[in-house]
C-alpha positions in Angstrom: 73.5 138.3 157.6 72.9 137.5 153.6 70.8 139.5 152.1 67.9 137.5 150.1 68.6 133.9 148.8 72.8 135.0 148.7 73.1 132.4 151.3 72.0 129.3 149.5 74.5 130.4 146.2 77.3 130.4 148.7 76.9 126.9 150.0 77.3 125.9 146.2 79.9 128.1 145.4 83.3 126.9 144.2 85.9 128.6 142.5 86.0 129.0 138.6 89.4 127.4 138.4 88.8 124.0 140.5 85.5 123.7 138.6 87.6 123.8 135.0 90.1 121.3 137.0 87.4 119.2 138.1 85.7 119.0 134.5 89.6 118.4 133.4 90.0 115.8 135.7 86.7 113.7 135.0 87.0 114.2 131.2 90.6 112.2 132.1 89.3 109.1 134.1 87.0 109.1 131.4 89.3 109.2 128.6 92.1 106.9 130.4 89.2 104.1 130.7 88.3 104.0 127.4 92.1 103.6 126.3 92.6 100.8 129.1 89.4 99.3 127.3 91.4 99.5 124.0 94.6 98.0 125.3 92.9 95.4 127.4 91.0 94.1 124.3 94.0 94.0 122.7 93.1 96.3 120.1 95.8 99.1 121.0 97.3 100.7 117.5 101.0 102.1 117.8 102.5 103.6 115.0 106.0 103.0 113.9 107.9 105.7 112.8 109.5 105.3 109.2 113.0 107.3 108.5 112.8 106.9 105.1 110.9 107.5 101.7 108.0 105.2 100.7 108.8 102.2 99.1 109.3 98.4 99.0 112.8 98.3 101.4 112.2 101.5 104.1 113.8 102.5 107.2 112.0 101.8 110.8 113.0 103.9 113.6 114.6 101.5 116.6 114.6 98.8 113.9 118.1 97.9 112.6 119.2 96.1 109.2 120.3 93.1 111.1 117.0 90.7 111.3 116.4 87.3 112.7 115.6 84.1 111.0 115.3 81.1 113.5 119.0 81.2 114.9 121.0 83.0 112.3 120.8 86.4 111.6 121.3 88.4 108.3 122.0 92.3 107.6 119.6 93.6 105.0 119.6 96.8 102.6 116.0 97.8 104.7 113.1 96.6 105.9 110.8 94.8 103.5 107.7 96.7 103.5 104.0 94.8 102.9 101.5 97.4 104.0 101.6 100.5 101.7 99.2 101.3 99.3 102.1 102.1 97.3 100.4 99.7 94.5 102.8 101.0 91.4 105.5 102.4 93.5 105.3 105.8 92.3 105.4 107.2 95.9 109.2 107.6 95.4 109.1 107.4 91.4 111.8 110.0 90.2 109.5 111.5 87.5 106.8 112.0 90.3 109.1 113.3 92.8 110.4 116.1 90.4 106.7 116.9 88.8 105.7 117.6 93.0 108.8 120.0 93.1 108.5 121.7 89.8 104.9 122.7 91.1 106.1 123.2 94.5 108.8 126.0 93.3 106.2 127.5 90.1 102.7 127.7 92.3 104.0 127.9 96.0 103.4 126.0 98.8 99.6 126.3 99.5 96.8 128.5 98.3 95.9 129.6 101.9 92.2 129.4 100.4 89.3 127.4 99.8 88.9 126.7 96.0 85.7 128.8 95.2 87.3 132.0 96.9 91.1 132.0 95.8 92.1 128.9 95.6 91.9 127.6 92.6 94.9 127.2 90.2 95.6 126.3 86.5 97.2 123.0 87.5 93.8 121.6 89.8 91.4 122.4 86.5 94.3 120.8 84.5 94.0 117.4 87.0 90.5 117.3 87.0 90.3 117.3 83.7 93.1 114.7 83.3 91.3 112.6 85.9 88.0 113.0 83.8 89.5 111.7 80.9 91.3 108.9 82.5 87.8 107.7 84.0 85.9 108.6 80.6 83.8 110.8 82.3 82.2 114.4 81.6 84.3 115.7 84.5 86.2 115.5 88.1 85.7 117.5 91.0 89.1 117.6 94.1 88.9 116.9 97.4 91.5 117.2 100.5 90.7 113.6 100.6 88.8 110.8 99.3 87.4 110.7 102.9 86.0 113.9 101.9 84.2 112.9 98.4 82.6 110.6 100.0 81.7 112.8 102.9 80.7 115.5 100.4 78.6 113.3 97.8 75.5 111.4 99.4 74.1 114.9 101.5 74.8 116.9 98.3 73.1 114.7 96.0 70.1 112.7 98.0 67.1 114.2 99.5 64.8 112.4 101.8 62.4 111.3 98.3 65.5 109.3 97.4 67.2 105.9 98.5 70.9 104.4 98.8 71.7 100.9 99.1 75.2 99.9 100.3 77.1 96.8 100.8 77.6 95.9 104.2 81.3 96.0 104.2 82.0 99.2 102.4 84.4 101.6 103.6 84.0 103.7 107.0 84.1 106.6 104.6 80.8 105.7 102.4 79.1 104.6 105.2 80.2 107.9 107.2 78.9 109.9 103.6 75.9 107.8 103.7 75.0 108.8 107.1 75.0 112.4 106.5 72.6 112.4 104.2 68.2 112.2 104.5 67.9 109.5 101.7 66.3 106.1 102.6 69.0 104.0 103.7 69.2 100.0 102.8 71.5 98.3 103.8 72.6 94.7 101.6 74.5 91.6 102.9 78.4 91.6 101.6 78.3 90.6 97.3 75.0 89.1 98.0 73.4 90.4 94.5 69.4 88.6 95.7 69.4 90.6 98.8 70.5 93.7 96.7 67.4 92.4 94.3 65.2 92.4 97.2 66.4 95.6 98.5 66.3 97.5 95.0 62.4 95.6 95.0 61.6 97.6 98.1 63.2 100.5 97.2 60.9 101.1 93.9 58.6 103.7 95.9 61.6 106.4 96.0 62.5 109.0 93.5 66.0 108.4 92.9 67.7 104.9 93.7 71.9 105.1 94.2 73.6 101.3 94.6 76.8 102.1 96.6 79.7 99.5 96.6 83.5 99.4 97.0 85.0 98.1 93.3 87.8 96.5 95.5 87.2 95.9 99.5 90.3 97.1 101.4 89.9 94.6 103.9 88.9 91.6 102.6 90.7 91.8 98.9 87.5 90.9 97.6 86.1 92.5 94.3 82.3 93.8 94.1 80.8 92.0 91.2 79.5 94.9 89.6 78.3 93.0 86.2 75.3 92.0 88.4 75.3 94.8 90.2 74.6 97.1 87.2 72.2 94.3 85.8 70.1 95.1 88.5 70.6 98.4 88.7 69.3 98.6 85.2 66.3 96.5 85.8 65.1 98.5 88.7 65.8 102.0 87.1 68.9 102.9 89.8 72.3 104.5 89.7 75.5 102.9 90.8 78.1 104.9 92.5 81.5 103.2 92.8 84.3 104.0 95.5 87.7 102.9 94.0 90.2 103.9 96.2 91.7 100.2 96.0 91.0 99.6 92.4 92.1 103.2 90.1 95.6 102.8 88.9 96.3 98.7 88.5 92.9 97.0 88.0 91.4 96.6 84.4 94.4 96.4 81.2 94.8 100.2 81.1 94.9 100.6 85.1 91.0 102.2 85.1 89.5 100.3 88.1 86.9 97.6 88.4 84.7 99.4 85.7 87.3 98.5 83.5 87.9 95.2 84.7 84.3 94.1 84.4 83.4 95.8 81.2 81.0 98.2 82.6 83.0 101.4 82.0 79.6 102.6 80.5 77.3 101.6 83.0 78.6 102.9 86.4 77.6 106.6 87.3 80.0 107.7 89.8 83.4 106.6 90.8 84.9 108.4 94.0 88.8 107.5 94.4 91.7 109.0 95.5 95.5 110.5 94.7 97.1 109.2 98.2 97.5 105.4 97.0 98.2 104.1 93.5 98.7 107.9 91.6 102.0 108.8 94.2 100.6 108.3 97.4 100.6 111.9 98.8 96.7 112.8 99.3 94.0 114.1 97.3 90.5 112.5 96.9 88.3 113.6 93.7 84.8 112.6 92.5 84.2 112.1 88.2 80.9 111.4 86.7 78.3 113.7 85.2 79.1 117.2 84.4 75.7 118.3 86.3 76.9 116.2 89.0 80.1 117.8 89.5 78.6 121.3 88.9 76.4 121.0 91.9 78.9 119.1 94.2 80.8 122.5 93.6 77.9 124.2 95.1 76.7 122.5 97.4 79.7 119.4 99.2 80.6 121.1 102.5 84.0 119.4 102.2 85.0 120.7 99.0 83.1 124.3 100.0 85.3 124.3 103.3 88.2 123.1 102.8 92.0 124.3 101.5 92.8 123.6 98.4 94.7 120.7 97.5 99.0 122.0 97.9 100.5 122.5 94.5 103.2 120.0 95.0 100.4 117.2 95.7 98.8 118.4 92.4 101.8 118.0 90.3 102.5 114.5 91.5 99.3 113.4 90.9 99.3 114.4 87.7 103.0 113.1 86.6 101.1 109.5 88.3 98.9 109.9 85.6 101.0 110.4 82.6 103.0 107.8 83.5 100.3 105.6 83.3 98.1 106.9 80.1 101.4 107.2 78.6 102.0 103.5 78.9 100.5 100.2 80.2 104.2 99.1 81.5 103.8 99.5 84.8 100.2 98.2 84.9 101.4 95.3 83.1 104.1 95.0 85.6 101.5 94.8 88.7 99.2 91.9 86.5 102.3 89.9 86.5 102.6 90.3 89.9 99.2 89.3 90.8 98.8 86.1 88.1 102.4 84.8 89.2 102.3 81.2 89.6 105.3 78.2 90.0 104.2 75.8 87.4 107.6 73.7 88.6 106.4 73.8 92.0 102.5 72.6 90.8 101.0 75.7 92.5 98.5 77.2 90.2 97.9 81.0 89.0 94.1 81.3 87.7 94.3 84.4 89.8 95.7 83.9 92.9 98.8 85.9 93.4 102.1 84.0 94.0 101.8 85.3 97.9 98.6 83.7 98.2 98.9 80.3 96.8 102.6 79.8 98.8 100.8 81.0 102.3 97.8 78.6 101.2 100.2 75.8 100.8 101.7 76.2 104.2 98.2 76.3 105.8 97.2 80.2 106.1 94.2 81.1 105.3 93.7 84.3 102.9 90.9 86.4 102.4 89.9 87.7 98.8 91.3 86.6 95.2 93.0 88.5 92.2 94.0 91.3 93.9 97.2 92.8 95.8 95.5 92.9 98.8 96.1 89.4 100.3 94.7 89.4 104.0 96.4 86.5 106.6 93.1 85.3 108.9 94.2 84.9 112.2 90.8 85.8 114.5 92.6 87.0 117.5 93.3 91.1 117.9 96.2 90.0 120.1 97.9 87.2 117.8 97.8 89.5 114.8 100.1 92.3 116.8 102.3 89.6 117.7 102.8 88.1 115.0 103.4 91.6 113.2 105.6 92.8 116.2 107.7 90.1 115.1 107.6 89.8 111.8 109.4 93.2 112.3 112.6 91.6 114.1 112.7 89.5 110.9 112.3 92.5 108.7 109.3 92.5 107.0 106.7 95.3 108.0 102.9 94.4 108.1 100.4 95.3 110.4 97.7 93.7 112.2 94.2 94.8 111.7 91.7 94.5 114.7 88.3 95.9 115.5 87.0 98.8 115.1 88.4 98.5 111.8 87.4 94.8 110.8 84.7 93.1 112.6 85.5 91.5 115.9 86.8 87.5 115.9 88.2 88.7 112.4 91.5 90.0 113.3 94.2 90.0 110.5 97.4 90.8 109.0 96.7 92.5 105.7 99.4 91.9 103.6 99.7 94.1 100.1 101.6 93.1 97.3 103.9 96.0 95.2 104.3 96.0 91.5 108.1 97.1 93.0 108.5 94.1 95.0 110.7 91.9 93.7 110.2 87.3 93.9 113.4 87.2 96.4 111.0 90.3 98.2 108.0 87.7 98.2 110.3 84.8 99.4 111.7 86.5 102.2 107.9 87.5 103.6 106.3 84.5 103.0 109.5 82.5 105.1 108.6 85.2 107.7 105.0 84.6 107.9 105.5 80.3 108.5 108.4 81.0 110.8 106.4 83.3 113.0 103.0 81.4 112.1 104.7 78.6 113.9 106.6 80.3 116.5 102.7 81.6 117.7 100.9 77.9 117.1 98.8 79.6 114.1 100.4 77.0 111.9 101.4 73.4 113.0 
């Protein structure tokens, strides 16, 4: 006989172990369905394993030297790579290399704290101070990432009396930032300044008005036109904050970014960017722009409150990068030639197209963006774009293709990115790839 209702909680009972197995095994039908969805949409990212230091010629694990071109085949010194955000390549620069283990071997290998506890070193005030000055700002703040200054800004800065208005296309990362935060949110059409006009028009009723844009859109290679953009921002009594990840480094005659570029140095607020792409490569994000600003990002960002310092070895390369390039406009100049290369024999024409572009133009690609390293190859189809980079591999140049989620779907792409450290034989050999392999898949005729 059970006593009371012990009955009915026996007829339910199972034990604790097959429930945690059951849970286990739901949560994996689950999981495996959403991965099928992936690879079914042909969206599936794999990630090839490099055996070798950054740089324009790399080594690909299962990949050897030997690479196919129609029916001959040819032994290379590495595979040409055309995806790294290795803009200057400084990623394996000598200088930078030995600046990373000098710090490495003076401050140790981490800090094993967050910065406001014990983590902060000589070397990170010494950077954000160096990074403030390269800007022309009051002062810099460091981040783990650039992921993370933009995580850390928007909720630190905007209350829910205040608005941002962001570009459509901007990075995951601002609109992640942007999401944490109680502001008013608009949201404008891609470089569309009369929509941003319209949206700054509404906006009037709110305390503070932030205009949030990419200086240079990783995906499409496309530059914000912040002239007009800090036109209106003037007009309507806003801010403009700037991401500039794809910009700091090689944009603007002393490497400054699209502020620099544009002549509006002056005029733009905030500039998020990062360490991990032009300045060496290895990680680091950092916000410069008012010193208030920065003083209260220190109190308040959650990233930069909660997070390890940035290693000692990360901080001295990043800070070498910099020398290098306020010591001298070489290798700036270096990646301008690069991007203004034209064949005057051959009648194609410069006016800012990059060499790249105007030879894949010629054989009848279509490519995204203008006057910037980023060229993107418009294909449409997730599952053309991996093929087409799966074997652009055998013939030893290294792209990838980009699908949805990260670009919009029907807008599937190989995003190729041009090196100040690639050579013109480099270029040759990539673009010969692209229209053997453009044919071989019916993308070209």
């Amino acid at each position: 006989m059970w006593p009371g209702n012990a009955w009915r909680a026996a007829l339910f009972w199972v034990p604790r172990g097959r429930r945690a197995q059951s849970a286990l095994a739901q949560l994996r039908g689950i999981l495996e369905g959403e991965l099928e969805g992936i690879r079914g949409a042909g969206t599936w990212k794999s990630e090839r394993v490099i055996t070798s230091r950054q740089g324009p010629h790399i080594r690909v694990d299962g990949v050897s030297g030997a690479v196919e071109f129609g029916a001959s085949s040819m032994v290379t010194p590495g595979i040409l790579n055309f995806c790294a955000n290795n803009y200057l390549g400084l990623s394996s620069h000598p200088e930078v290399i030995q600046a990373g283990l000098q710090a490495l071997e003076e401050f140790g290998a981490g800090l094993s704290s967050v910065r406001f506890i014990c983590g902060t070193q000589s070397i990170h005030k010494n950077l954000e101070a160096k990074i403030a000055r390269f800007h022309q700002r009051e002062d810099a703040i460091l981040y783990p990432s650039c992921y993370d200054a933009n995580a850390g800004l928007f909720e630190a800065l905007l209350t829910p009396e205040d608005a941002v208005l962001s570009d459509e296309l901007n990075h995951a990362s601002i609109i992640d930032g942007i999401r944490l935060c109680k502001a008013h949110k608009y949201r404008y059409r891609h470089l569309d300044m009369a929509d941003l006009e319209a949206k700054l028009q509404e906006a009037q009723k709110h305390r503070l008005r932030l205009v949030a844009t990419d200086g240079a859109f990783s995906m499409d290679g496309d530059i914000a036109p912040l002239q007009e953009i800090c036109c209106l921002a003037s007009r309507y009594g806003a801010l403009v904050f700037m991401d500039e990840c794809h910009a700091t480094g090689f944009l603007g005659p002393t490497g400054r970014g699209t502020d620099e570029l544009l002549g509006v140095m002056d005029q733009v607020t905030i500039i998020n960017s990062t360490l991990g792409k032009a300045l060496g490569g290895a990680s680091g994000g950092y916000t410069t722009g008012p010193g208030p600003l920065v003083s209260l990002l220190r109190q308040r960002a959650r990233p930069y409150l909660f997070s390890n310092s940035l290693p000692p070895a990360v901080v001295g390369c990043a800070s070498k990068a910099l020398d290098l390039l306020m010591g001298s406009n070489t290798i700036v100049q270096s990646m301008a030639a690069k991007t203004q290369r034209c064949d005057s024999q051959q009648g194609r024409l410069g006016g800012g197209e990059t060499w790249f572009r105007s030879k894949m133009e010629a054989a009848g690609f279509t490519i995204s963006g203008a006057s910037h390293p980023i060229c993107p190859v418009m294909l449409g189809d997730a599952r053309l774009a991996s093929r087409m980079a799966d074997d652009m591999l055998k013939r030893g140049i290294f792209v990838i293709g980009f699908s949805y989620p990260v670009v919009p779907k029907g807008k599937a792409r190989i995003r190729v990115q041009i090196s100040a450290v690639h050579s013109e034989e480099d270029i040759d050999r990539c673009v010969e790839a692209f229209v053997e392999v453009g044919r071989l898949h019916g993308a070209l005729p």
